[in-house]
Biopython code that builds the backbone (N, CA, C, O; Angstrom):
import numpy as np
from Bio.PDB.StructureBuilder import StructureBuilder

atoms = [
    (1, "UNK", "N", (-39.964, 13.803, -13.116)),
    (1, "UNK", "CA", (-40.647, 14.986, -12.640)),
    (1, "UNK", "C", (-41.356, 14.625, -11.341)),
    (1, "UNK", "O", (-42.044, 13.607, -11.257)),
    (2, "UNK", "N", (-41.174, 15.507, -10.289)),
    (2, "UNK", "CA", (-41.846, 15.051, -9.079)),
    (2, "UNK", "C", (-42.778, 16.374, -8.790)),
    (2, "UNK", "O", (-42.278, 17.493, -8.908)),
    (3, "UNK", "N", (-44.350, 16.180, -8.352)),
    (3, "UNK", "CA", (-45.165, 17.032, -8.292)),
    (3, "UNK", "C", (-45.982, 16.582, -6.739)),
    (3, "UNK", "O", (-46.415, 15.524, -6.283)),
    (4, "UNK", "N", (-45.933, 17.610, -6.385)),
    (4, "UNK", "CA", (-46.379, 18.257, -4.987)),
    (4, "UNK", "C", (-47.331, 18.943, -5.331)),
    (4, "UNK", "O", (-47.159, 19.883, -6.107)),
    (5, "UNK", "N", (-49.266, 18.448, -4.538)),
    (5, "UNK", "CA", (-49.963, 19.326, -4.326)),
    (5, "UNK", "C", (-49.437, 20.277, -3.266)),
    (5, "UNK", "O", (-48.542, 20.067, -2.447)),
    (6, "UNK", "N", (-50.166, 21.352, -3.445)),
    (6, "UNK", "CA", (-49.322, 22.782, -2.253)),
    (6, "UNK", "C", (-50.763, 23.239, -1.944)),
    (6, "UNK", "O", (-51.503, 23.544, -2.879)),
    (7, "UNK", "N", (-51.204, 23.298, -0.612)),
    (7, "UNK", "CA", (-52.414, 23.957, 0.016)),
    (7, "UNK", "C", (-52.008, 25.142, 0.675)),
    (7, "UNK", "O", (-50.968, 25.352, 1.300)),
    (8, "UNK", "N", (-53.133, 26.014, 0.411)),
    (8, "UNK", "CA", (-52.708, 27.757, 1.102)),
    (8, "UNK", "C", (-53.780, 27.310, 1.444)),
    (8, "UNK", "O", (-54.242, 26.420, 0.731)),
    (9, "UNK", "N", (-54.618, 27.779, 2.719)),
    (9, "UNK", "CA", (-55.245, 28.171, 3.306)),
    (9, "UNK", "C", (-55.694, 29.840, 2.796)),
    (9, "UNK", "O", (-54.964, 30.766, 2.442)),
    (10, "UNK", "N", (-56.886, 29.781, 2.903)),
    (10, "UNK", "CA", (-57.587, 31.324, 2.887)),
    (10, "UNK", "C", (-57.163, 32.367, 3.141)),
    (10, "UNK", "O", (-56.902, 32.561, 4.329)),
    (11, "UNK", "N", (-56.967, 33.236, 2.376)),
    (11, "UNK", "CA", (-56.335, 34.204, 2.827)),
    (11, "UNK", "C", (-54.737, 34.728, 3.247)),
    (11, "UNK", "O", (-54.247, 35.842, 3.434)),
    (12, "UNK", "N", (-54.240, 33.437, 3.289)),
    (12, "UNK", "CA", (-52.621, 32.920, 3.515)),
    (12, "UNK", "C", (-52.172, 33.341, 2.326)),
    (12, "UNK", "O", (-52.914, 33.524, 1.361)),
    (13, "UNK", "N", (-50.579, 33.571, 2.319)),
    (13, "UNK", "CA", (-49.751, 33.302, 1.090)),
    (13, "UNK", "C", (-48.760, 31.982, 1.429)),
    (13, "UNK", "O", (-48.561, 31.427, 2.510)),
    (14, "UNK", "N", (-48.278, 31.727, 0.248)),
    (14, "UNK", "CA", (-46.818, 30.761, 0.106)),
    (14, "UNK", "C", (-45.943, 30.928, -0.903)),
    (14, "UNK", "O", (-46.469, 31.011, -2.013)),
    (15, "UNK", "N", (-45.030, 30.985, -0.871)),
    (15, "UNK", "CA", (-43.720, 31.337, -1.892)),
    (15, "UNK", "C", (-43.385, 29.311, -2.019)),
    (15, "UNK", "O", (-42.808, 28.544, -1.249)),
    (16, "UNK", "N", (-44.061, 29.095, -3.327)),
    (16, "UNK", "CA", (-43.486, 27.919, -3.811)),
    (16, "UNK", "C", (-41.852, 28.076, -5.170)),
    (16, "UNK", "O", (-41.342, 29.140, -5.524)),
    (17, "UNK", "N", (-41.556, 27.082, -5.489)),
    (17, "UNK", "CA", (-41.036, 27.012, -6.359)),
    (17, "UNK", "C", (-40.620, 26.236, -7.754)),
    (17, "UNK", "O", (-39.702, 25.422, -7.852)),
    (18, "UNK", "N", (-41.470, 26.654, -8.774)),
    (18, "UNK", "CA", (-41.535, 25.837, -10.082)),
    (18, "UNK", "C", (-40.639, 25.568, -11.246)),
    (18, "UNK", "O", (-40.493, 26.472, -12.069)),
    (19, "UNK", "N", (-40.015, 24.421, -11.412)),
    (19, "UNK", "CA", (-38.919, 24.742, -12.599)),
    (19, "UNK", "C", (-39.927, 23.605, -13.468)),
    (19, "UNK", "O", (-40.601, 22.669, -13.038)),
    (20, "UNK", "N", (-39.719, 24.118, -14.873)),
    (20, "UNK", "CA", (-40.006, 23.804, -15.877)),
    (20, "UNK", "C", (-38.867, 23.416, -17.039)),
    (20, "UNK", "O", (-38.188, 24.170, -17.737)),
    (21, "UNK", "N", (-38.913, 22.009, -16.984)),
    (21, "UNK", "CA", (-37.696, 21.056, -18.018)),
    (21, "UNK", "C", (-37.913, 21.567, -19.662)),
    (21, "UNK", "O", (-39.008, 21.735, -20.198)),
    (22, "UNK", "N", (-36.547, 21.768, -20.312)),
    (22, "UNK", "CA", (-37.185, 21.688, -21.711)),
    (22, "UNK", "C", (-38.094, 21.041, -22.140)),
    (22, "UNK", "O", (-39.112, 21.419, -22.719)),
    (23, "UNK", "N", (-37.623, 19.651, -21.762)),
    (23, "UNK", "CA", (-39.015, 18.311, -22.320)),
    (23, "UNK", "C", (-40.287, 19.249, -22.320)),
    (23, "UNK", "O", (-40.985, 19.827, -23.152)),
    (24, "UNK", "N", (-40.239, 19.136, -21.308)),
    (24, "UNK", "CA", (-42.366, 19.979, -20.629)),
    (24, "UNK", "C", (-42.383, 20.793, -22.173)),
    (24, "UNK", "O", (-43.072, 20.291, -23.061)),
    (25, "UNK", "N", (-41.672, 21.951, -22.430)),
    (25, "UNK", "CA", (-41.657, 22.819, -23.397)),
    (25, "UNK", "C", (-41.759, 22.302, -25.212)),
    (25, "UNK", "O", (-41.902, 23.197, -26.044)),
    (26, "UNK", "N", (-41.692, 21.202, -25.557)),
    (26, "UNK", "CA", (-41.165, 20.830, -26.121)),
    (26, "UNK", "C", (-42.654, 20.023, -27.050)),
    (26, "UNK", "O", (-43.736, 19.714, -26.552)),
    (27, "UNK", "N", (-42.147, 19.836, -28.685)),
    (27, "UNK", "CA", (-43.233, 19.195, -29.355)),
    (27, "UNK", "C", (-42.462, 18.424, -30.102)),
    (27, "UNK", "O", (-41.238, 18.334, -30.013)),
    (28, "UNK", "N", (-43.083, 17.927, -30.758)),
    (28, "UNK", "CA", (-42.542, 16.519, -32.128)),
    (28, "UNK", "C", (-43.006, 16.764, -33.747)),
    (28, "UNK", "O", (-44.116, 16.702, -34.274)),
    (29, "UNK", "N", (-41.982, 16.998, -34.168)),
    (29, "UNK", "CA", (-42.560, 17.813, -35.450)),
    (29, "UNK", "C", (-42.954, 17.031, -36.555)),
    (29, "UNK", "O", (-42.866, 15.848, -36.226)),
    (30, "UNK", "N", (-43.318, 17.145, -37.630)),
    (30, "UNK", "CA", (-43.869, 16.266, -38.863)),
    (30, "UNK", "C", (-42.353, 15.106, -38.644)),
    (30, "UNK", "O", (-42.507, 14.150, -37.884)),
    (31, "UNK", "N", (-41.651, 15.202, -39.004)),
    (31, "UNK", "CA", (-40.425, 14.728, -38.884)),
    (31, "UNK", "C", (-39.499, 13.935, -38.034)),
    (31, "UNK", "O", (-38.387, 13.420, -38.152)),
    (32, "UNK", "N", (-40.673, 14.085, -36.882)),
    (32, "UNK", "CA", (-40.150, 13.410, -35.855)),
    (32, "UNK", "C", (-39.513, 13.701, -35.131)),
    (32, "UNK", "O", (-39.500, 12.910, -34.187)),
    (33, "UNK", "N", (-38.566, 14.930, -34.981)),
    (33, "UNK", "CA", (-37.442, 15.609, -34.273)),
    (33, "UNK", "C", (-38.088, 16.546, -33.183)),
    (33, "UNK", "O", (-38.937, 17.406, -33.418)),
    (34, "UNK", "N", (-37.505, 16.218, -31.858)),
    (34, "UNK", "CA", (-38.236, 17.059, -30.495)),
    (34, "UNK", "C", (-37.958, 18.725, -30.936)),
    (34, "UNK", "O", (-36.924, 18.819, -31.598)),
    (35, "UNK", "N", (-38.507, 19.767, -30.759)),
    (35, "UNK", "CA", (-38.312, 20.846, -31.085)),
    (35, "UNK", "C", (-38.550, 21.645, -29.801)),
    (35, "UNK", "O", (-39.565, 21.384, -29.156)),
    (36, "UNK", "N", (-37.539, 22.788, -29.281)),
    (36, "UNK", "CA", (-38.761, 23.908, -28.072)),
    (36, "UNK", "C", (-38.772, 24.873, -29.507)),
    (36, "UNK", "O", (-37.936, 24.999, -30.403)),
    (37, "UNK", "N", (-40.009, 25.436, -29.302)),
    (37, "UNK", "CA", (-40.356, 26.118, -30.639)),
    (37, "UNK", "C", (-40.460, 27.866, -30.144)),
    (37, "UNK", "O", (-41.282, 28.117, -29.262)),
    (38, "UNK", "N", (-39.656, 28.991, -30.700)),
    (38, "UNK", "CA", (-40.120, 30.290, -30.128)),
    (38, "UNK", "C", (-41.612, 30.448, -30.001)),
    (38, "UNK", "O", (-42.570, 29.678, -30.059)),
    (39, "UNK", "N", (-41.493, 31.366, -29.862)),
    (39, "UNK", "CA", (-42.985, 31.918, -29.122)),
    (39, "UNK", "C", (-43.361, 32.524, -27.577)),
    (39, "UNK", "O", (-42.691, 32.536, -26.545)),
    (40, "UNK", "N", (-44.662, 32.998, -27.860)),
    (40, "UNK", "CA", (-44.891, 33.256, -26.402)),
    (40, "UNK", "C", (-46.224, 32.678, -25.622)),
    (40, "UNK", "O", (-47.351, 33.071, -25.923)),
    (41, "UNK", "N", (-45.964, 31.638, -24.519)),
    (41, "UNK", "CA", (-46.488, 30.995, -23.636)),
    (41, "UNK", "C", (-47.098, 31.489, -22.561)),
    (41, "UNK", "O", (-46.856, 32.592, -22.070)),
    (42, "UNK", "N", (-47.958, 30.639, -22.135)),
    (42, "UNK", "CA", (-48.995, 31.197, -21.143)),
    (42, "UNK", "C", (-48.759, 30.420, -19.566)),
    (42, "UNK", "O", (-49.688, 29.629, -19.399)),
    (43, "UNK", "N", (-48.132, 30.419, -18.793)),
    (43, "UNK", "CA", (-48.239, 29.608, -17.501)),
    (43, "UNK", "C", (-49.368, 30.242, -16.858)),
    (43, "UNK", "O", (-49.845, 31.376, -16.907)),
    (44, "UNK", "N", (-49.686, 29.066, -16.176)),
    (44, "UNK", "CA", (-51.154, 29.080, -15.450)),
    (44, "UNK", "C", (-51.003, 28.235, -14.190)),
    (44, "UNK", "O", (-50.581, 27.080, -14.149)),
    (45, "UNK", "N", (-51.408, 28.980, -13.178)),
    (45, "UNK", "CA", (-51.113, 28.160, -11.950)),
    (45, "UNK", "C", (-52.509, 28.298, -10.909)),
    (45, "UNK", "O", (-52.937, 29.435, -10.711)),
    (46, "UNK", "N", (-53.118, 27.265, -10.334)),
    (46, "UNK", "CA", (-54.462, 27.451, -9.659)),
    (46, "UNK", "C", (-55.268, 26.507, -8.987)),
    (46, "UNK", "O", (-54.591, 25.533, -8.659)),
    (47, "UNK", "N", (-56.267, 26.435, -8.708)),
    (47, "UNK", "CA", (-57.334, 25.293, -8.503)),
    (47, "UNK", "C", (-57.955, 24.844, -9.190)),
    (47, "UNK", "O", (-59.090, 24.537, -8.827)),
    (48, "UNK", "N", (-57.367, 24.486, -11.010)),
    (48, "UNK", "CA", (-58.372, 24.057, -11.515)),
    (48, "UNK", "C", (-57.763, 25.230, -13.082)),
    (48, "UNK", "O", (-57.149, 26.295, -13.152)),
    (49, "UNK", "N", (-58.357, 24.281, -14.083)),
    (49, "UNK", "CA", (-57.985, 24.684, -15.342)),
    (49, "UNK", "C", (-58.483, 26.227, -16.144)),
    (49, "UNK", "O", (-59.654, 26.546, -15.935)),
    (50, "UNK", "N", (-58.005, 26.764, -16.651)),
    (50, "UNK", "CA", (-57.605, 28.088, -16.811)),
    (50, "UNK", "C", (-59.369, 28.063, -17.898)),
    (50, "UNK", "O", (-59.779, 27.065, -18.490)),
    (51, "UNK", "N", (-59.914, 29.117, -17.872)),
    (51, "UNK", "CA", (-60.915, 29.170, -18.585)),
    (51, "UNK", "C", (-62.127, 28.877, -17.912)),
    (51, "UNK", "O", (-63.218, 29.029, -18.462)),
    (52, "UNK", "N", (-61.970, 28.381, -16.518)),
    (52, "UNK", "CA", (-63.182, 28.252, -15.596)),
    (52, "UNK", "C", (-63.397, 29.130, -14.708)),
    (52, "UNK", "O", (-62.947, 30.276, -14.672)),
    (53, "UNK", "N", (-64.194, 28.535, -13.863)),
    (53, "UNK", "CA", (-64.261, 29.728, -12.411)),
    (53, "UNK", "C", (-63.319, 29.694, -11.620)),
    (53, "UNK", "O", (-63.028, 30.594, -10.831)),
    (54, "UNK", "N", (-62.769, 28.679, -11.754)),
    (54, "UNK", "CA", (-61.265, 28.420, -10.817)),
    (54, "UNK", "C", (-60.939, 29.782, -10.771)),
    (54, "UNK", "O", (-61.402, 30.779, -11.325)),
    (55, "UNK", "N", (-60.000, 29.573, -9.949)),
    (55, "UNK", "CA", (-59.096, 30.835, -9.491)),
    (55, "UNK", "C", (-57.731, 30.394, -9.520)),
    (55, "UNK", "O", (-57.223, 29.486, -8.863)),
    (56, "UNK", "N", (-57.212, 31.141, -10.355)),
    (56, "UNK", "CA", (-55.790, 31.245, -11.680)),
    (56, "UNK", "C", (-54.932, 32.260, -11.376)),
    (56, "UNK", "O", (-55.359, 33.388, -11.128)),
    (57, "UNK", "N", (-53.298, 31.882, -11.363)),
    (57, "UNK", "CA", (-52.790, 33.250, -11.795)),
    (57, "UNK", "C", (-51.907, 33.154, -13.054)),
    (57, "UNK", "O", (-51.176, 32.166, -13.122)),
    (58, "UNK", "N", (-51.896, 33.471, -13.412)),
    (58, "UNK", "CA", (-50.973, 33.627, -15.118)),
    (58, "UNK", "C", (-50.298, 34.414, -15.563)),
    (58, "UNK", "O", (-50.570, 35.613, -15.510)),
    (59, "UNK", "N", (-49.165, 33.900, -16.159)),
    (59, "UNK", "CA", (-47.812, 34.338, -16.742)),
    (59, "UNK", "C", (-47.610, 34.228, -17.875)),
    (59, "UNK", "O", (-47.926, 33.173, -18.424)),
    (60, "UNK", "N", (-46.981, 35.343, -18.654)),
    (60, "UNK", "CA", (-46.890, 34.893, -20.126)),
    (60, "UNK", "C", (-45.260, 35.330, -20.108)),
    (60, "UNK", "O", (-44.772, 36.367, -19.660)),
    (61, "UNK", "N", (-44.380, 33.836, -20.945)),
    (61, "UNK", "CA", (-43.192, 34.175, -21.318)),
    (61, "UNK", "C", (-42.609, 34.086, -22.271)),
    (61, "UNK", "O", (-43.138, 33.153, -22.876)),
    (62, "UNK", "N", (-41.580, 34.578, -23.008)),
    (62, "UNK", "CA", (-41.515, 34.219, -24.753)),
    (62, "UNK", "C", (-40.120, 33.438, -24.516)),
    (62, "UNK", "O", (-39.366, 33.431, -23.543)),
    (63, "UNK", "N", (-40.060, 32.833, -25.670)),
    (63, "UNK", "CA", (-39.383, 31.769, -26.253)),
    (63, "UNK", "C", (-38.407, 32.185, -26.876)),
    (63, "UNK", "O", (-38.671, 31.805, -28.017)),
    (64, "UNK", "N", (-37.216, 32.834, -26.938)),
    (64, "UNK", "CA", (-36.877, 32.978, -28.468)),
    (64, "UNK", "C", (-36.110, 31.753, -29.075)),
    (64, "UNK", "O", (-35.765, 30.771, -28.419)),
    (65, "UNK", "N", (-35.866, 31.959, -30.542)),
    (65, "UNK", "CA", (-35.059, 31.378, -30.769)),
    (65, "UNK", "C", (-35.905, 29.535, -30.846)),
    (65, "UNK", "O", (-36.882, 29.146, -30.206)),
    (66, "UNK", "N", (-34.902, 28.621, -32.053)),
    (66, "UNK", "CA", (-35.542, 27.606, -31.663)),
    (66, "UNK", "C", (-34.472, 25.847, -31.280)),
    (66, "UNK", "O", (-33.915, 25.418, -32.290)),
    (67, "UNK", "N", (-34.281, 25.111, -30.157)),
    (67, "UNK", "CA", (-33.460, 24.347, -30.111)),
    (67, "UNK", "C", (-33.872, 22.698, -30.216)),
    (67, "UNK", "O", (-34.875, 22.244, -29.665)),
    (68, "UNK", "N", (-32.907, 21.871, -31.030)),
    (68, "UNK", "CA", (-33.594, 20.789, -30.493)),
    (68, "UNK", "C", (-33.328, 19.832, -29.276)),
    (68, "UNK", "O", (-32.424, 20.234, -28.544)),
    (69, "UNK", "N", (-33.844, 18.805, -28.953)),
    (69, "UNK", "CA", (-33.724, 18.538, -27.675)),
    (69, "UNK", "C", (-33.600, 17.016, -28.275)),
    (69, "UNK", "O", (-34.209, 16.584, -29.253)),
    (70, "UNK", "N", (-32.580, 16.248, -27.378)),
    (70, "UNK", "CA", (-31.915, 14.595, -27.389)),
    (70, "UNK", "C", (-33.309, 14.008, -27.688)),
    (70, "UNK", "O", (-34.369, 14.605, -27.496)),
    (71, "UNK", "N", (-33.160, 12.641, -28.229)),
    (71, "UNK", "CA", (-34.078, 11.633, -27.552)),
    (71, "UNK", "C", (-34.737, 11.781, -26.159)),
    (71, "UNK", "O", (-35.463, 10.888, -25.722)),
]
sb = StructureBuilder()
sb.init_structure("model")
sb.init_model(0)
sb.init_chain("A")
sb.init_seg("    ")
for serial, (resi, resn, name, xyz) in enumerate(atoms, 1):
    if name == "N":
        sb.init_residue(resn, " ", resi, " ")
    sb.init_atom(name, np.array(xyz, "f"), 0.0, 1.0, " ", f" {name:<3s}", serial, name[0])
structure = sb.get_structure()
C-alpha cells in the first residue's frame, strides 16, 4: 500500500484518487479465516480523525454478501 499526504490549500479543491484493497476491508474470525464481512461502512476522509473538530467528509457504503480472502 503506498500513501500520499495530499495538501489543498484554502479554499482550493483537488480531485484525488482512493482505492481500497479487500485486505483493508477485511477481519479474522474466531477461526482464524480472513473474512470481508457484509454490512454497511463508513469512509472518512480529512485532517484528522472522525469525531473531532477536524474537518471530515464521509461516505457510507454497503457490503453485500460475504467472501473469503487468501492468506
Amino acid at each position: 500500500m503506498r500513501l500520499t499526504r495530499v495538501h489543498v490549500a484554502a479554499g482550493k479543491s483537488m480531485h484525488v484518487q482512493l482505492t481500497v484493497n479487500p485486505r483493508s476491508l477485511s477481519y479474522v474470525n474466531e477461526a482464524g479465516d480472513r473474512l470481508i464481512a457484509p454490512g454497511v461502512y463508513k469512509l472518512s476522509i480529512g485532517g484528522g480523525q472522525p469525531g473531532t473538530d477536524a474537518q471530515v467528509v464521509e461516505a457510507d457504503f454497503t457490503i453485500t454478501g460475504q467472501a473469503p480472502l487468501p492468506e
